[in-house]
N, C-alpha and C positions, 0 to 999 in steps of 0.2 A: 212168734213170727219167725218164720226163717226166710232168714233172706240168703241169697246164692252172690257170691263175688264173682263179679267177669273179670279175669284176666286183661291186663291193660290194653295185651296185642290184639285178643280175641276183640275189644271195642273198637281199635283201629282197622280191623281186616274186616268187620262188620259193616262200617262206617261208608269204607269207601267200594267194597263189591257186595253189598247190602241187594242189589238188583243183577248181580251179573253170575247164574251158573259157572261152575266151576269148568269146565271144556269150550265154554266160551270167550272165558277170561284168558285160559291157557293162547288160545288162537289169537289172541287179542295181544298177547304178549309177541308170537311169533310174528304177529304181520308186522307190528313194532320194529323186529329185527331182519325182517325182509326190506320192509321200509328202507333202513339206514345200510342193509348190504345193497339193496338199489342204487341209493344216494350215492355212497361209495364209491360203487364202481362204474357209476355214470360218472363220476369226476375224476377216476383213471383214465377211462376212457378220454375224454376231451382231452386232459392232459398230455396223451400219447398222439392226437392229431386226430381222434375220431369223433364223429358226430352222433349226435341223438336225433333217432329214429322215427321217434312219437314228433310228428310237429306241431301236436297242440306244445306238448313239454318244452319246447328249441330254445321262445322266452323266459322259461321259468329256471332253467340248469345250469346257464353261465354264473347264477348267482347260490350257491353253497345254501346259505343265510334261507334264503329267501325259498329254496330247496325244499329244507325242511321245513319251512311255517307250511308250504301249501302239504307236503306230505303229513304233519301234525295236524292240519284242517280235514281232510281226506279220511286219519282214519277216527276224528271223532264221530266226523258222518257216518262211518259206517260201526261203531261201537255203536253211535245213538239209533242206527236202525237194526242194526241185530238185536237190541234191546228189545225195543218198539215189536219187533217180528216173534219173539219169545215170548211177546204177552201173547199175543194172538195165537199163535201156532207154535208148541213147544217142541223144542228142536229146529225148526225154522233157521234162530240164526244163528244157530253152532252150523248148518248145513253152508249157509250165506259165506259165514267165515273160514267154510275149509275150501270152497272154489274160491274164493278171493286168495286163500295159501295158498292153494296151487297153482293158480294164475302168476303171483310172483316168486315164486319159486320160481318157475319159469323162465321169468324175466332174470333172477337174477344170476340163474345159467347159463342163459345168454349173454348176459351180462361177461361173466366169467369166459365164456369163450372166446368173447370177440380180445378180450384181452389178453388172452394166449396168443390170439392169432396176432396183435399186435404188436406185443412183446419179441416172438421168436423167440430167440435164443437167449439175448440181452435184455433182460426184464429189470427193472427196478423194482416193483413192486410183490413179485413170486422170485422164490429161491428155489431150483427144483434141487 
């Protein structure tokens, strides 16, 4: 009989993206940290006297906490439908996941700019 030993890591990385392509996963990582540069610098923002934009978002942002559960809900939705889309159509939702990177990407430039323009000269939060 021969039997093959798995690697303890290899069961763990198995385990948990068992269903998820590897360039899907990677994106899945990045929106993660668009997410939280979003989060971020929407709460520079308010801090320095400026408002959010999006007014579905106006109730959700005063509260940090509360911030990320709905952005933690958000991008399970869309993990669990990139998923769902790669059964169907492969490629589907690496495609899915890289307009939604771009999309906040976006945001979170904007993000960045408005906070320059807030700042001026006297920033606490950039040291140019």
């Amino acid at each position: 009989m021969n039997a093959v030993a798995v690697p303890k890591a290899d069961m763990v990385g198995s385990f948990f993206r068992s269903q998820i392509p590897n360039n899907v996963f990677l994106c899945i990582i990045l929106i993660y940290v668009l997410f939280a540069l979003d989060i971020a610098t929407t709460d520079m923002i308010l801090s320095l006297g400026g408002f959010e934009v999006n007014h579905v978002m106006v109730p959700v942002v005063d509260n940090v906490f509360f911030h990320l559960l709905i952005k933690g809900f958000v991008l399970i939705v869309i993990v669990g439908v990139a998923q769902w889309s790669e059964l169907k159509l492969k490629g589907s939702g690496l495609i899915m996941m890289l307009v939604i990177t771009g999309w906040y990407s976006v945001v979170v430039m904007n993000n960045t700019s408005v906070l320059i323009t807030l700042c001026g000269q006297e920033c606490p939060f950039f040291h140019f």
